[in-house]
N, C-alpha and C positions, 0 to 999 in steps of 0.2 A: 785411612791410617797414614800418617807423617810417613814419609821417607827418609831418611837421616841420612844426608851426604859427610859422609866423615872417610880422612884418610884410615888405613891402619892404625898406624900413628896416634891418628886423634883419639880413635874407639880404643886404643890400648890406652892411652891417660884418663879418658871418660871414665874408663872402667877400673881403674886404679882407684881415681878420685870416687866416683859414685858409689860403688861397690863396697871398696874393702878403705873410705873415710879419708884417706890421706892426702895432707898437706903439696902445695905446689913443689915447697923442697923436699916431703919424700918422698912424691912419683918421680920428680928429679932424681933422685939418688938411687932409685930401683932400677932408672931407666940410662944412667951413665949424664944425666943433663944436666941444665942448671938449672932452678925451679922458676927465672923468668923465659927459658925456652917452653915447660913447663905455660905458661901464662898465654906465650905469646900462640902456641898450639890451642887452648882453649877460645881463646879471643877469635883468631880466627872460625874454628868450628862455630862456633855460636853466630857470629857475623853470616855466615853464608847461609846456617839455616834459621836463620832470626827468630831465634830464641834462645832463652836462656840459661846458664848454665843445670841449672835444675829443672827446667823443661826438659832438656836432653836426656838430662841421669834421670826423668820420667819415662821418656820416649824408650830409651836402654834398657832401661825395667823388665819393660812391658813386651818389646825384641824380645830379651831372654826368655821370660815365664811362655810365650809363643813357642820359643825356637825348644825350647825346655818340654812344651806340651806333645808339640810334633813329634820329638823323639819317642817319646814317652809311646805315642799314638800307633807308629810304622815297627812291629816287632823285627828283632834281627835274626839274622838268618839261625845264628846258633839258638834261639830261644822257640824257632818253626822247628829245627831238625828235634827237638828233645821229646 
C-alpha cells in the first residue's frame, strides 16, 4: 500500500477538494486562503509523492474506507460495558 506523505495542510485541502468537490477558490475560502495557495499546496503534494491529483483523492479513499473499517472492527468501551 502507497504511503501518502502529505502535511495536515495538505490532507485538509485533499480532503476538501476530493471529498466534499470543491473548487481551488472554495477550499480557499473555507480555509481563510487564496485559491492559488490553494494550487500551490496541491502541486506540491502531488510532486513529492508523484502522483496525481486523483491518484491521491484515490489513495485518500481507500485511507478512509480502512481507517473507517478499523473503527468499525475495535468495539468501544461503552458498547463492551452494555
Amino acid at each position: 500500500m502507497v504511503r501518502l506523505r502529505l502535511s495536515p495542510r495538505q490532507r485538509e485541502i485533499l480532503t476538501l477538494k476530493c471529498r466534499d468537490g470543491l473548487t481551488h477558490k472554495e477550499v480557499g475560502a473555507r480555509l481563510g486562503v487564496s485559491g492559488q495557495t490553494v494550487k500551490n499546496h496541491l502541486t506540491v503534494a502531488t510532486s513529492v509523492n508523484d502522483l496525481t491529483s486523483p491518484e491521491i483523492c484515490w489513495y485518500l479513499s481507500r485511507e478512509d474506507l480502512f481507517d473507517d473499517l478499523a473503527r468499525r472492527a475495535v468495539p468501544d468501551e461503552e458498547a463492551l460495558a452494555s
